[in-house]
VOBA-1610 file (N, C-alpha, C; in pm, whole numbers, padded with zeros to 5 digits, always signed):
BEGIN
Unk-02745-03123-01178Unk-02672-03027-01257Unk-02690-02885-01202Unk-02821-02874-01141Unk-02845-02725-01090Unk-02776-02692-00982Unk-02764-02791-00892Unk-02669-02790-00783Unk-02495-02736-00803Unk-02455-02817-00891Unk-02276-02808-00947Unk-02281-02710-00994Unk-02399-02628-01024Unk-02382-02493-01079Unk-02416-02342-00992Unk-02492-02415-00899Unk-02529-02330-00802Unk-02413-02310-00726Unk-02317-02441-00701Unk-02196-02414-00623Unk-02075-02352-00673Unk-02068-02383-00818Unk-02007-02274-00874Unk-01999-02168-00891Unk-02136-02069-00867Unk-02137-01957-00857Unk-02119-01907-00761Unk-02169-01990-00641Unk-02168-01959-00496Unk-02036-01948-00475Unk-01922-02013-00539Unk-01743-02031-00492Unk-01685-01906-00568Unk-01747-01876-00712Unk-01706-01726-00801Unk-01746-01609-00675Unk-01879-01590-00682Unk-01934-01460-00580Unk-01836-01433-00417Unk-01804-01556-00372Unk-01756-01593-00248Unk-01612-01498-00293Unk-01530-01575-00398Unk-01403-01504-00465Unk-01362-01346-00462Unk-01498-01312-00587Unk-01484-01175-00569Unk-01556-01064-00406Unk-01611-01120-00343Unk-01644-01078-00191Unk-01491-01055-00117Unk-01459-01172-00089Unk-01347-01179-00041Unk-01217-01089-00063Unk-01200-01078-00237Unk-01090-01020-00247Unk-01131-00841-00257Unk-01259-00863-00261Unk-01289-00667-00218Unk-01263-00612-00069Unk-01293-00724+00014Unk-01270-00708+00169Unk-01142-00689+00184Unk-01077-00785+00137Unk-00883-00795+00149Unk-00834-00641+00113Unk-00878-00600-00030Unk-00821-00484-00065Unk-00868-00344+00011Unk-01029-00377+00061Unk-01045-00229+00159Unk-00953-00251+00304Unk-00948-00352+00333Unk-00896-00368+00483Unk-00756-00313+00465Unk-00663-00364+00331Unk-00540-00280+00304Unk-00550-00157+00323Unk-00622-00080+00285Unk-00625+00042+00277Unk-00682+00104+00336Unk-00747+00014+00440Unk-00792+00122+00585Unk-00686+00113+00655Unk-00552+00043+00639Unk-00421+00039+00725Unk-00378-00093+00761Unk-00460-00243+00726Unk-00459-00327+00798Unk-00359-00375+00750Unk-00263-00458+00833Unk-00111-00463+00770Unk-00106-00618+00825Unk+00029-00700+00787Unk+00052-00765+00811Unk+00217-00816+00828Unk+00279-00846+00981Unk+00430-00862+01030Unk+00465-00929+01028Unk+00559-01010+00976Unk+00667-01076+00998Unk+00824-01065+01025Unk+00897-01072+01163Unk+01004-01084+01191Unk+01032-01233+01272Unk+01155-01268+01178Unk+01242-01383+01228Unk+01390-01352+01228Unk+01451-01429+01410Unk+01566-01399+01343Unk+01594-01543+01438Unk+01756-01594+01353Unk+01791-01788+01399Unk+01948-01720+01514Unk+01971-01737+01580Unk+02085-01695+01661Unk+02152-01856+01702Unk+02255-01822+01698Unk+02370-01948+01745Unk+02464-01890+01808Unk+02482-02022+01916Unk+02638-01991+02003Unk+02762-02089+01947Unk+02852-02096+02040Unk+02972-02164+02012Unk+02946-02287+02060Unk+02828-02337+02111Unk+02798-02514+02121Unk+02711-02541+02029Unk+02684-02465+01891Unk+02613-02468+01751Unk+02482-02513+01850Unk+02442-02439+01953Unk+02260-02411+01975Unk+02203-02322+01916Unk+02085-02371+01888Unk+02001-02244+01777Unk+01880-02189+01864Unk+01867-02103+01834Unk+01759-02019+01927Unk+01708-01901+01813Unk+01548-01906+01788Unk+01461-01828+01688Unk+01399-01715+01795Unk+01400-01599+01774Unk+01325-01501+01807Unk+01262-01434+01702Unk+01074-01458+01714Unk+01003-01437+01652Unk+00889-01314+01682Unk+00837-01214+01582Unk+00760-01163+01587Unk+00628-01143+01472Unk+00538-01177+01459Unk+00391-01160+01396Unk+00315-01101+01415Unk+00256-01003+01329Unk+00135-00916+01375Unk+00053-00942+01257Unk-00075-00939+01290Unk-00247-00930+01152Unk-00292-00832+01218Unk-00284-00746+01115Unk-00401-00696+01173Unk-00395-00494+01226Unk-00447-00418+01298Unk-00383-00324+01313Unk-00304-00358+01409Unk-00226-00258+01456Unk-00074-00299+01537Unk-00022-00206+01573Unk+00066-00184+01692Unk+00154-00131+01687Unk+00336-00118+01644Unk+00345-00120+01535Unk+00470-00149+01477Unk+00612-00163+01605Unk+00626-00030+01646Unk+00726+00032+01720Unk+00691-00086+01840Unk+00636-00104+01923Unk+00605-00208+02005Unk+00655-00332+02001Unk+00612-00389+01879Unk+00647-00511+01840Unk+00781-00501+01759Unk+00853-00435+01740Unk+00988-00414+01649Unk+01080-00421+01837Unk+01043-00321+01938Unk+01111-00337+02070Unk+01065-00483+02114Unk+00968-00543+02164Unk+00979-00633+02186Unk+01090-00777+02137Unk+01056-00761+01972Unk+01191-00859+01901Unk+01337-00845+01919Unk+01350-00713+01935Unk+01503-00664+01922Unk+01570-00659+02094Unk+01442-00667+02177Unk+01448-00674+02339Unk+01537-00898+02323Unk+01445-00963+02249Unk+01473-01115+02265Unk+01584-01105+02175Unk+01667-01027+02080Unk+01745-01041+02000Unk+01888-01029+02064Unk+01877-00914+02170Unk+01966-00826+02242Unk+02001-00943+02383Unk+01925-00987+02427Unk+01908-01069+02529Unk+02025-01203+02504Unk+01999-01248+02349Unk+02048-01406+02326Unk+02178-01351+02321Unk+02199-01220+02252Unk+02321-01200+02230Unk+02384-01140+02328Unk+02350-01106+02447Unk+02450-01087+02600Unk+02467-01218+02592Unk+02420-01346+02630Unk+02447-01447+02607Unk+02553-01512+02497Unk+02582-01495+02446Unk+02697-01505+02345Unk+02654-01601+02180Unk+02526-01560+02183Unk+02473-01583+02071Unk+02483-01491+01959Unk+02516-01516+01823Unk+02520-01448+01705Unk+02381-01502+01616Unk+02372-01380+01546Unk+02269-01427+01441Unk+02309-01446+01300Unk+02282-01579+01276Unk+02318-01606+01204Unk+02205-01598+01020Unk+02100-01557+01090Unk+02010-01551+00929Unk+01891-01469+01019Unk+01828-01375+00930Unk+01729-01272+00990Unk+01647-01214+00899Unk+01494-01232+00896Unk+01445-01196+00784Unk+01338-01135+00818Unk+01230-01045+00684Unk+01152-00940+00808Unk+01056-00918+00677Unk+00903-00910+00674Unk+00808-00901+00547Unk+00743-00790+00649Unk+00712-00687+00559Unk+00596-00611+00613Unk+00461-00575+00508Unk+00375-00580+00509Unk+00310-00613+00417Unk+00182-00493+00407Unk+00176-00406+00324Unk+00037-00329+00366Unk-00048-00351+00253Unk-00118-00229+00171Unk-00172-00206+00002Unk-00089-00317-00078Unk-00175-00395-00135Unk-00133-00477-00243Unk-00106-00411-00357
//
């Protein structure tokens, strides 16, 4: 019984640790990226150009890099057809 209870506290303490770290790391800047975008041609091929960042980052970097593979499919005669984008900082 001392055990199931020891681990219970040990999984509460672990909880609140964790979510104090999460919220200072927000707010020292630490962010988190998501860009997707699905591109199609006229032989219905699909082609994803993706970008992810954790962490600090350089935004502007990684926004040229995606829009460099975005620009590319579409000399190619690809359209985009669905494109979605989370940026995530302070909860």
């Amino acid at each position: 019984m001392k055990k199931i209870i020891f681990v219970l506290v040990a999984v509460v303490v672990g909880y609140f640790i964790n979510l104090k770290f999460v919220e200072l790391a927000y707010t020292l800047g630490f962010a988190e990226l998501k860009k997707e975008a699905v591109l199609i041609n006229s032989e219905k091929m699909k082609v994803k150009c993706r970008s992810y960042a954790l962490g600090w980052f350089d935004e502007i970097k990684l926004e040229n890099k995606f829009q460099a593979c975005v620009n590319e499919h579409e000399a190619n005669g690809y359209k985009i057809i669905d494109s979605s984008s989370t940026y995530q900082t302070v909860r």
